[in-house]
N, C-alpha and C positions, 0 to 999 in steps of 0.2 A: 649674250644673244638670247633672246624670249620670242615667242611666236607672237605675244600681243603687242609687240612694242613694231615687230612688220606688220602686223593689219592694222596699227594707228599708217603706218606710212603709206598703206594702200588704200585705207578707206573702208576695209570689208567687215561689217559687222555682223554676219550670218552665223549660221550655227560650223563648229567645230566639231563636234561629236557624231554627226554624219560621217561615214566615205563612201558616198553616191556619189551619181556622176552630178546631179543637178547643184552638190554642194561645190562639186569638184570646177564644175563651171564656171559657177558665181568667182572664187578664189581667184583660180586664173584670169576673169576678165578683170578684177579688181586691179589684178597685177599690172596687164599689159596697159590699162589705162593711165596707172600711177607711177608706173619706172619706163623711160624709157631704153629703147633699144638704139645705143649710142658711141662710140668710138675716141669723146673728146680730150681723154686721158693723152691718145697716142699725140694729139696737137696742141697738149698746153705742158709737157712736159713732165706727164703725168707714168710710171710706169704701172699699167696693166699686170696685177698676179692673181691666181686662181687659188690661193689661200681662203679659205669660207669666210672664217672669221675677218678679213679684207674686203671681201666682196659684201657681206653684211654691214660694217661699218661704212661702206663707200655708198651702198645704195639705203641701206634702211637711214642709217644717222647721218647721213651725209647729204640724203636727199638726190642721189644723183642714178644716172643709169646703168647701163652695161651692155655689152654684146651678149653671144648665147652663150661661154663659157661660164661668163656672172650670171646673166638672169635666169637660167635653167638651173644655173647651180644651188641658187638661192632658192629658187621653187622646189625642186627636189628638193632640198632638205626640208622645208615649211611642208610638203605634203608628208612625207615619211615623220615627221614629229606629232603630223595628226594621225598617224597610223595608214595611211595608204602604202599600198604596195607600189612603188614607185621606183624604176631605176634608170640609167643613161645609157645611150646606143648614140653613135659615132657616124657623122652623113657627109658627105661630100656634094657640093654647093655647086649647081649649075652656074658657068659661066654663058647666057647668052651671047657676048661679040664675040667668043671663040666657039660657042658652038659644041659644048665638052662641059662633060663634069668634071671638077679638081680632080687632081693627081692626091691632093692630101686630105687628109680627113679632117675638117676645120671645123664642122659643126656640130656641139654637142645637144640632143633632145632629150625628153623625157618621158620615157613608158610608165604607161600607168595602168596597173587592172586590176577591176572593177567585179568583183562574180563572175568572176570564168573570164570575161573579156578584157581583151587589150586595147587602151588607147596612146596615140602618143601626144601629149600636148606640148607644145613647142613655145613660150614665150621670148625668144629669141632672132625673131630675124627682121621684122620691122615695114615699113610700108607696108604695100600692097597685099606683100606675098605672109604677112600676120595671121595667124588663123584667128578666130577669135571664141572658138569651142574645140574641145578636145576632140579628135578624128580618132573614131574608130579603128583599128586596124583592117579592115577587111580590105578583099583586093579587087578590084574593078566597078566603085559604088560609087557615084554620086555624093558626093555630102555638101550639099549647099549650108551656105554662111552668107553672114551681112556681107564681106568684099569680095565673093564670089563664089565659083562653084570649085573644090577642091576635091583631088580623087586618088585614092594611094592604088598602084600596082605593083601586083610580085610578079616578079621571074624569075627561075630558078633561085629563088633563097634571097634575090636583091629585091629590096623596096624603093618606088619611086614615087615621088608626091611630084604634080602637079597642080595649075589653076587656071582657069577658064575666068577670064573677067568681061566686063559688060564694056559697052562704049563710051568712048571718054568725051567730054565736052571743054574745051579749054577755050574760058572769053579772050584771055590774053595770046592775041593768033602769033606774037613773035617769039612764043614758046612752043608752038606746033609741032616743029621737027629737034626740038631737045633732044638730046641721046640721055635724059633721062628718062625720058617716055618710053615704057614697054609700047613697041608696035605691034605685037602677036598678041591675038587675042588669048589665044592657050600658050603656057610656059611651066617648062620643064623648071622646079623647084631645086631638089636636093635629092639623092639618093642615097640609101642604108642599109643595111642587116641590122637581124636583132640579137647581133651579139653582144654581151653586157660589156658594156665600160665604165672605168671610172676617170677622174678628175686628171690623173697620170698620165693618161693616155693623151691628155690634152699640152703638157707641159713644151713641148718641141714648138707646136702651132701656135701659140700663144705669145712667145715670143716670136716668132716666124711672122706673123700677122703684122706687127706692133714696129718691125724694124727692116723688114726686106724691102726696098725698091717698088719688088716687083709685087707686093701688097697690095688689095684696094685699098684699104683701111690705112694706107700711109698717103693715098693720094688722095682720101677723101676725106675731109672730116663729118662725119653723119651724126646726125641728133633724131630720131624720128619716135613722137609715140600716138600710139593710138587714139580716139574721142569715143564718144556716145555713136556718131554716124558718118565714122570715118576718119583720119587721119591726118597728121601732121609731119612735115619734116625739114628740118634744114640739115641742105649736104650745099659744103662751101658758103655760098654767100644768096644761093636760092633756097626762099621758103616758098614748101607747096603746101596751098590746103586740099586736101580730095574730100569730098563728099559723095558714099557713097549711095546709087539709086536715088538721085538728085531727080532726074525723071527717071521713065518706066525704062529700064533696061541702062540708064546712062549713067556715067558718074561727070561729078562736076569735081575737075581739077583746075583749082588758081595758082600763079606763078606770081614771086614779088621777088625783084633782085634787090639788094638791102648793101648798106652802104658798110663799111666797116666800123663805125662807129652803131648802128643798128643792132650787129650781131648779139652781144650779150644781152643788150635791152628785149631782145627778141626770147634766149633762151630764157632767160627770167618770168617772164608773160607768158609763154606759149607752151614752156615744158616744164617752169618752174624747178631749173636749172640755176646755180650760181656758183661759179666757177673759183677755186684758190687759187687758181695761175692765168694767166692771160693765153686765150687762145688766138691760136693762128689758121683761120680758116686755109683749107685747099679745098678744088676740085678739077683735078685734072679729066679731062674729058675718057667716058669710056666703061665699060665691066660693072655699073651699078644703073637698074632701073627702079623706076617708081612705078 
């Protein structure tokens, strides 16, 4: 495992001898552009482990993505071998059809600080809700981004991220009422403390994720990675493109349902994806927006 053999796979040719934030920036968008944030292990018969050296081979040499336990894992270590101080805190994942934050703690992030300050940069969660610069820690600020306006609050010692997105414009009107569409315009993210974790803390959910039922990640299968101005995703057999700030305040989301024969032609082009097992798309309706 070499730091330059993951920035051939990201693309990023800037400097390394920084740990600013403007360096620390560039790295991460490198990242979310070039790995996506992805699920298709669980649907091609693939098992998911949070071993590094695993996570490394499967997304740098392998060319493929990961969810947050991979791509955060993988970025924590690539910031900490540049010398950042960098470590992982533990969130629980807004459910909007229920209205609740998990019970479990599924999603692991990454704190990172910078001269006295704290940020957390998350390359792990995908569409919409992606940040695409590291968020301050502070509590009740504004921090606008390209997909929209994101705002972390504390209470009592809990952290909560939210996002504020603009209006969506969808030509294709028989995707209008998709329950992949976020219909609130503000949504409750993820909540956390900053209490340190590591990779162990992850071991129970990881499998839990990958084999329960009652999973999204067993009923979905999600490919989603970021663009220059905005994003892409196939969950099950629809690909969205969003564009975002398409006009002044709108974003332009396209919808294309894709035939089975489409799908991996599809991740090859579009995520530069190519799979050693044959996947089996799902999308059961429900508990994932775009």
């Amino acid at each position: 495992m070499n730091l330059e053999e993951y920035f051939a796979r990201t693309g990023y040719k800037g400097s390394t001898e920084k740990q600013d934030l403007e360096t620390l920036t560039d790295i991460f968008q490198h990242h979310i552009r070039a790995v996506p944030f992805e699920n298709l292990s669980i649907h091609c018969g693939e098992k998911i482990t949070l071993e590094l050296e695993h996570v490394y081979n499967k997304i740098v040499r392998k060319k493929r993505g990961g969810w947050c336990m991979e791509n955060n894992q993988l970025l924590g270590w690539v910031l900490r071998g540049l010398g950042y101080d960098a470590s992982f805190l533990g969130a629980y994942v807004f459910n909007p059809h229920q209205n609740a934050y998990a019970t479990l703690m599924t999603h692991l992030v990454v704190k990172v600080v910078i001269d006295g300050k704290a940020y957390i940069v998350d390359g792990g969660f995908g569409v919409s809700y992606q940040m695409w610069q590291p968020m301050e820690l502070v509590s009740g600020k504004d921090q606008p981004q390209a997909p929209g306006v994101f705002r972390l609050t504390e209470k009592n010692g809990v952290w909560y991220l939210e996002k504020m997105r603009r209006k969506q414009y969808i030509p294709n009107q028989s995707f209008c009422n998709s329950d992949l569409l976020e219909k609130k315009e503000c949504r409750k993210v993820y909540m956390f403390s900053l209490e340190p974790r590591t990779v162990e803390d992850f071991r129970f959910q990881c499998t839990y994720l990958q084999t329960s039922p009652d999973s999204l990640f067993t009923k979905k299968s999600i490919c989603t990675l970021q663009t220059t101005d905005g994003f892409r995703a196939l969950i099950g057999w629809t690909l969205t493109e969003t564009t975002y700030n398409y006009k002044e305040n709108m974003d332009l989301v396209e919808f294309v349902t894709l035939e089975d024969e489409e799908v991996e032609k599809t991740l090859k082009e579009k995520f530069n994806i190519t799979l050693e097992k044959k996947l089996v798309p799902i999308n059961v309706k429900g508990s994932y927006t775009i």
